[in-house]
MARVEX-738936 format. One line per 10 residues: number of its first residue (from 0); their letters; for each residue x negated, y, z of N, C-alpha, C. Coordinates in pm, 1 decimal. Each point is the difference from the previous one (the first is absolute). Example, Ala and Ser with C-alpha at 12.3 -4.5 7.8 and 13.67 -1.06 7.14 Angstrom:
# MARVEX-738936
0> as> -1319.0 -569.0 780.0 89.0 119.0 0.0 -90.0 120.0 0.0 | 35.0 105.0 -72.0 -82.0 119.0 6.0 77.0 109.0 73.0
//
This chain:
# MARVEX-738936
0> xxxxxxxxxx> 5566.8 3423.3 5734.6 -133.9 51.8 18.0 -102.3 -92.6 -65.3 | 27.7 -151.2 -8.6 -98.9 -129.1 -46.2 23.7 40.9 -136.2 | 93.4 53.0 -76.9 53.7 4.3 -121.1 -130.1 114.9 -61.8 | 41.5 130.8 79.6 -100.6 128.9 -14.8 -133.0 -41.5 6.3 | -40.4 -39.5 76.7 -132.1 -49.8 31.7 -78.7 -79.1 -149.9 | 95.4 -138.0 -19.8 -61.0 -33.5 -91.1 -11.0 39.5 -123.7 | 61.1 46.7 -43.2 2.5 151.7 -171.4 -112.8 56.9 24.3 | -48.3 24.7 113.0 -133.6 110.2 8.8 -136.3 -84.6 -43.5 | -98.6 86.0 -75.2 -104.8 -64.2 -26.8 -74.7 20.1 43.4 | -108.9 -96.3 45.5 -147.6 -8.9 69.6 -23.0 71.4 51.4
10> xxxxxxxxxx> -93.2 147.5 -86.7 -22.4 89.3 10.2 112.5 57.7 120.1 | 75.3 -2.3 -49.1 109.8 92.4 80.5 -9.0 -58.3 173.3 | 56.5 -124.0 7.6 10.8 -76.1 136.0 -157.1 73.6 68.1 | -87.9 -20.4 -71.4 -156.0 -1.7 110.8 34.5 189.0 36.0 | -3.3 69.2 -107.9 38.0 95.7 70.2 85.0 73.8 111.1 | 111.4 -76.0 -7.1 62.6 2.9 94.3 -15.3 -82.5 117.6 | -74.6 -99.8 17.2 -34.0 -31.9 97.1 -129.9 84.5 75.8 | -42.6 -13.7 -64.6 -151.4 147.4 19.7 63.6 139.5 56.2 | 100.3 13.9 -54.9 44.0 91.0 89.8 84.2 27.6 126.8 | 58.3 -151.7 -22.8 55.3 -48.8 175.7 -97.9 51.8 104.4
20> xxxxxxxxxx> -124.6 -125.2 -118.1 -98.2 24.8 177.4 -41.1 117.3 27.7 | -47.0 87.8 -110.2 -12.4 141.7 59.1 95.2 70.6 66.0 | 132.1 -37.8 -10.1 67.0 90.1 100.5 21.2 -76.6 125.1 | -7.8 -144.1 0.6 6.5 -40.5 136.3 -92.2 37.3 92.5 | -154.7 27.8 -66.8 -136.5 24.5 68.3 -18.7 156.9 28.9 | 85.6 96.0 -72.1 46.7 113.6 5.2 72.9 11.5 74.4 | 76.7 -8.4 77.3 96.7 5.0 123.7 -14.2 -99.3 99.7 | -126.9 -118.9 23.5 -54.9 -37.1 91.5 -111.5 114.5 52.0 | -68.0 47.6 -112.1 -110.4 91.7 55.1 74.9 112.1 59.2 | 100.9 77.8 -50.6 91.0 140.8 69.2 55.5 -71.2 143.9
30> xxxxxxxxxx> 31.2 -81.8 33.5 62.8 -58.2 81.3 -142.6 -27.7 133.5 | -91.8 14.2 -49.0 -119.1 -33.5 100.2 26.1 143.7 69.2 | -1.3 63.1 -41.6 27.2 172.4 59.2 118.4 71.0 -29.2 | 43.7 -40.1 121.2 158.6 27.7 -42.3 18.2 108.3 66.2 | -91.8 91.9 21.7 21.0 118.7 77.3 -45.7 84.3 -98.9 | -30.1 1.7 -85.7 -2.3 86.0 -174.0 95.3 -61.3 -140.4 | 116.1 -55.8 60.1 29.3 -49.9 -108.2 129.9 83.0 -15.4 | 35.6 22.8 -113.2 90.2 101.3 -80.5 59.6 -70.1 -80.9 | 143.9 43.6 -39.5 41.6 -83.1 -95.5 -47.5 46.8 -175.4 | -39.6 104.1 40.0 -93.8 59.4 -143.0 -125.9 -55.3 -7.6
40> xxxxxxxxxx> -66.9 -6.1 118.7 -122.8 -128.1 -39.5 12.6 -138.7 -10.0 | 110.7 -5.9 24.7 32.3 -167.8 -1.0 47.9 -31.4 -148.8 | 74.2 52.9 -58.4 65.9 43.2 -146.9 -111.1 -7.7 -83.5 | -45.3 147.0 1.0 -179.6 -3.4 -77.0 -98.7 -108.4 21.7 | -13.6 -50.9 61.7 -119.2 -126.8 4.1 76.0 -127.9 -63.5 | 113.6 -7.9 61.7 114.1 -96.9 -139.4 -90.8 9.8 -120.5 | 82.2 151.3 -71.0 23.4 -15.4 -117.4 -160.2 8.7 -9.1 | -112.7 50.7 45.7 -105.5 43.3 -40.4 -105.2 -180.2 10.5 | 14.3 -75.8 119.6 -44.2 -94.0 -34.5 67.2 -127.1 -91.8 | 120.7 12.6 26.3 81.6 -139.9 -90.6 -41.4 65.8 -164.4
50> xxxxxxxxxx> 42.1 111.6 24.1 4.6 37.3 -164.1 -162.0 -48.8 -66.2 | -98.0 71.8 84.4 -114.4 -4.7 -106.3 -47.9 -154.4 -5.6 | 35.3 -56.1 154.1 -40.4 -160.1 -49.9 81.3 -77.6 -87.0 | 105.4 24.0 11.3 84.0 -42.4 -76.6 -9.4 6.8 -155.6 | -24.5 154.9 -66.1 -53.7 31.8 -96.7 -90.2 -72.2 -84.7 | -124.1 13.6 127.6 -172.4 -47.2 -69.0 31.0 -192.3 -33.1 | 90.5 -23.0 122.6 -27.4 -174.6 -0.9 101.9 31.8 -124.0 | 87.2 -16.8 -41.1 121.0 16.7 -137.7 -108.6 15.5 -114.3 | -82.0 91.1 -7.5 -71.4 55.7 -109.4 -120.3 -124.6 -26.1 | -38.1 -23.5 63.1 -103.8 -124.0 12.9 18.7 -107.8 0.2
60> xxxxxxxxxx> 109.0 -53.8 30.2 52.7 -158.8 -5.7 97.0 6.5 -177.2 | 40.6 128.1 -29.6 62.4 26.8 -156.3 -112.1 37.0 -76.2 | -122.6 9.1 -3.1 -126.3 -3.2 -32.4 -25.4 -120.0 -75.0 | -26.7 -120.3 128.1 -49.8 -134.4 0.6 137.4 -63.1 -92.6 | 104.4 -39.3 0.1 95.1 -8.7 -47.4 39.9 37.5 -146.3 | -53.1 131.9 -26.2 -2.3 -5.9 -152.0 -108.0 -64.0 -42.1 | -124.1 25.6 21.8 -78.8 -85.2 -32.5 -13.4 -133.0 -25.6 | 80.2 -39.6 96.7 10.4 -181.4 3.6 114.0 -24.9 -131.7 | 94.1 94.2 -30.0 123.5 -7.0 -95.6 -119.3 20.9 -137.2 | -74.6 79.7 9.5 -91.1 54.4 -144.0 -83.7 -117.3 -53.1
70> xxxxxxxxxx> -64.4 -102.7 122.6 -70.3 -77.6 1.4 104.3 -164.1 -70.7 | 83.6 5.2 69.4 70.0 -101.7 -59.9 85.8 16.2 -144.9 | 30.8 131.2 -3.5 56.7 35.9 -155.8 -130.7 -0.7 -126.4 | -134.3 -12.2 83.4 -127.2 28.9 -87.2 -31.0 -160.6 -86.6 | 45.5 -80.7 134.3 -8.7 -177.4 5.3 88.6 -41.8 -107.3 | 125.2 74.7 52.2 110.7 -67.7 -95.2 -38.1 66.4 -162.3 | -21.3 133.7 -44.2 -31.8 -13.0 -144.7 -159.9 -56.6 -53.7 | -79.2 -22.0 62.3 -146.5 -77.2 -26.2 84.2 -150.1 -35.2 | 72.6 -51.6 78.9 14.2 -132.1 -46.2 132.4 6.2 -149.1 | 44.1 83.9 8.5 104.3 30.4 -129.5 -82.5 -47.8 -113.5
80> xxxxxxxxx> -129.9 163.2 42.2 -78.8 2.5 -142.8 -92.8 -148.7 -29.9 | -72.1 -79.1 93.7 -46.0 -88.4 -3.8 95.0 -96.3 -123.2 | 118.1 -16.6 63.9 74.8 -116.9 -92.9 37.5 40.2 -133.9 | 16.1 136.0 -40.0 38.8 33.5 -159.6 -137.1 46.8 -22.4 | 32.0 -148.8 -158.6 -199.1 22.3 -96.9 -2.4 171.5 -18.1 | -168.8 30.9 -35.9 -31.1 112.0 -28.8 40.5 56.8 -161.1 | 39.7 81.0 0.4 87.1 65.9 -149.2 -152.7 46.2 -57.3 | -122.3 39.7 27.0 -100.0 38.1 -65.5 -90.8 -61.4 -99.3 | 21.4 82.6 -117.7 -151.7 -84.3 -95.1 -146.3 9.0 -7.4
//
């Protein structure tokens, strides 16, 4: 599982943790009223809260992440071009 875990990238881990907590906080809240709870509402608020938090935090932390990759690939050819003289007359 330590093996699986670490192959996964950034992006990926926060999402999936984002979506732990939504389903842990999703079946603490069904569990407050346990005299309406269904295993079809218990199922649906799963997939309906883990998924979309899970989703939005994934989409937003792989956001910031390319950016930071765009930003440092921007660094690394500025200093390329810096060191080879200019070919222009």
């Amino acid at each position: 599982m330590r093996r699986f875990w670490n192959r996964l990238s950034g992006p990926v881990k926060v999402g999936l943790a984002f979506a732990l907590i939504a389903i842990v906080l999703t079946v603490v809240g069904q569990l407050r009223q346990p005299d309406s709870i269904t295993f079809r509402s218990l199922v649906m608020g799963i997939l309906i809260g883990g998924g979309s938090w899970g989703l939005v935090s994934w989409a937003i932390a792989y956001a910031a992440w390319d950016v930071e990759n765009e930003l440092a690939g921007g660094e690394d050819s500025e200093s390329e071009s810096a060191d080879q003289p200019s070919t222009a007359a």
